[in-house]
C-alpha positions as CSV (number, residue, x, y, z in Angstrom):
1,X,-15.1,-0.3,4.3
2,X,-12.5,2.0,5.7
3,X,-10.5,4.7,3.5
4,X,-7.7,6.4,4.9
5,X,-5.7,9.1,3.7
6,X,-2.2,10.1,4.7
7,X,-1.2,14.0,4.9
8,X,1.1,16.1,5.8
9,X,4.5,14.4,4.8
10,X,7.9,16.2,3.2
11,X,11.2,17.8,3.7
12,X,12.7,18.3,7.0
13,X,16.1,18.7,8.5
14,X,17.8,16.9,11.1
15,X,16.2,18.0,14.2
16,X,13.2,19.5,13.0
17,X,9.4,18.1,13.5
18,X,6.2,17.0,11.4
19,X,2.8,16.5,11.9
20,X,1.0,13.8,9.9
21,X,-2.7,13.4,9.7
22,X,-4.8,10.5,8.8
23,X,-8.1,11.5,7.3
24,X,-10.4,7.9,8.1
25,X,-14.0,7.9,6.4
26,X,-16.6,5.0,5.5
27,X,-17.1,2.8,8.3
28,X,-16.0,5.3,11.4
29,X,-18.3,4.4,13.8
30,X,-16.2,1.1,14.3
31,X,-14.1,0.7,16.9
32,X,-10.9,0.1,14.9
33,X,-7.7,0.7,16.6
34,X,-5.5,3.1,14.6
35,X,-1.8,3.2,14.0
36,X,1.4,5.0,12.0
37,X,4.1,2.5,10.0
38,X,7.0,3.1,7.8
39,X,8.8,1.4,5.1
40,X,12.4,2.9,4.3
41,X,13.8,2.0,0.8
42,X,15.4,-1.2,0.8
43,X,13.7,-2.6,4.3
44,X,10.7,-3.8,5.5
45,X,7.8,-2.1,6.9
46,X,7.5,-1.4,10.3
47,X,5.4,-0.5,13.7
48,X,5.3,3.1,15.0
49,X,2.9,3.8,16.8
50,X,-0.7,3.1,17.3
51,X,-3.6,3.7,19.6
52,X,-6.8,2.0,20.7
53,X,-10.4,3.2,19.7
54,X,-10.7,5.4,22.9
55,X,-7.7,7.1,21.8
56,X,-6.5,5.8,25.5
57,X,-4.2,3.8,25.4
58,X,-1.2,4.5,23.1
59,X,2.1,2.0,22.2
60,X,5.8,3.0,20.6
61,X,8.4,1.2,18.5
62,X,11.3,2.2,21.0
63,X,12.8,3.8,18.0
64,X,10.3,6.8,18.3
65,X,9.5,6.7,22.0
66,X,9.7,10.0,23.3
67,X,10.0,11.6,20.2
68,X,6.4,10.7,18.4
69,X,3.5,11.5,19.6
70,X,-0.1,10.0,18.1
71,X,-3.4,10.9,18.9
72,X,-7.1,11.2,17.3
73,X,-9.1,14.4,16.1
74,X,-11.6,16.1,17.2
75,X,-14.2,13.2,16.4
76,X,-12.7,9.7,15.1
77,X,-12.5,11.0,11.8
78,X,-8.7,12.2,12.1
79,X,-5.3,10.5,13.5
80,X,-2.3,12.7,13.9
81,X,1.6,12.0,14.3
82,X,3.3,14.5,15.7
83,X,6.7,13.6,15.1
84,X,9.8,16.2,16.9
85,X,13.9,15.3,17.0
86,X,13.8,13.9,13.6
87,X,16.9,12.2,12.3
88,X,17.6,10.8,8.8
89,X,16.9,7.2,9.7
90,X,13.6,8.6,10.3
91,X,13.2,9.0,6.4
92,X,10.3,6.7,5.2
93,X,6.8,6.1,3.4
94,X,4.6,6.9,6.3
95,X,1.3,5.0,6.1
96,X,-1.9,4.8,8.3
97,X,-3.6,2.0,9.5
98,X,-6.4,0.8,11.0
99,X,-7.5,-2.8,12.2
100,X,-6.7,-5.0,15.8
101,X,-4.5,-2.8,18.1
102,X,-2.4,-6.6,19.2
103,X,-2.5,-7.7,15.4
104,X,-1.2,-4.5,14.4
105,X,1.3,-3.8,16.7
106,X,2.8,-7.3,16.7
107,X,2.3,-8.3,13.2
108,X,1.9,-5.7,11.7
109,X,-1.1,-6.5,9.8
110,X,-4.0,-4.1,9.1
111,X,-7.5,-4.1,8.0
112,X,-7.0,-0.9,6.2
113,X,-4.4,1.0,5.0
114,X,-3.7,4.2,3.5
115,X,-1.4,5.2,0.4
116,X,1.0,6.7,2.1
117,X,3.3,9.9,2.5
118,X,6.9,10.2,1.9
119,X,9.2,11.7,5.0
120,X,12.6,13.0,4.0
121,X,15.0,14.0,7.3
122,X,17.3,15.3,5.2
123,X,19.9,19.1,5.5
């Protein structure tokens, strides 16, 4: 078992930047592939970003290409999304993931998931 915990979420205006963090304990020593989604109200969840175990090799939705940043912790026990030029269609749960990096970013399906944290790009 994998638990995951989401951090780091809130307020921001247009423009502005968050970090999120993903605390990962249980299982760590596996080599799970981690990665960020988002559900807005109304819509359905979707791919951010996500990395392999190495921390190597690192994929974007084009939506947040450029602007997003994810990478691991000192250790594996901590994933961060560093997320800059926010706009309001960035408002979302944020939720961690962790699983198959191909099964992840193309279906969307995880092992584990966090609970999640809310993101309001708001002025």
């Amino acid at each position: 078992q994998v638990q995951l915990v989401e951090s780091g979420g809130g307020l921001v205006q247009p423009g502005g930047s968050l970090r999120l963090s993903c605390a990962v304990s249980g299982r760590t020593n596996s080599a799970y592939a981690m990665a960020w989604f988002r559900q807005a109200p109304g819509k359905l969840r979707e791919f951010v970003a996500a990395l392999n175990w190495s921390g190597r090799n690192k994929y974007y939705a084009n939506a947040v290409r450029g602007r997003f940043s994810i990478s691991r912790g000192n250790g594996e026990n901590t994933v961060q999304l560093q997320m800059n030029s926010l706009k309001p269609e960035d408002t979302a749960v944020y939720f961690c993931a962790a699983g198959d990096l191909s099964t992840m970013a193309t279906l969307g399906l995880g092992n584990y998931w966090g609970q999640g944290t809310q993101v309001t790009v708001s002025s």
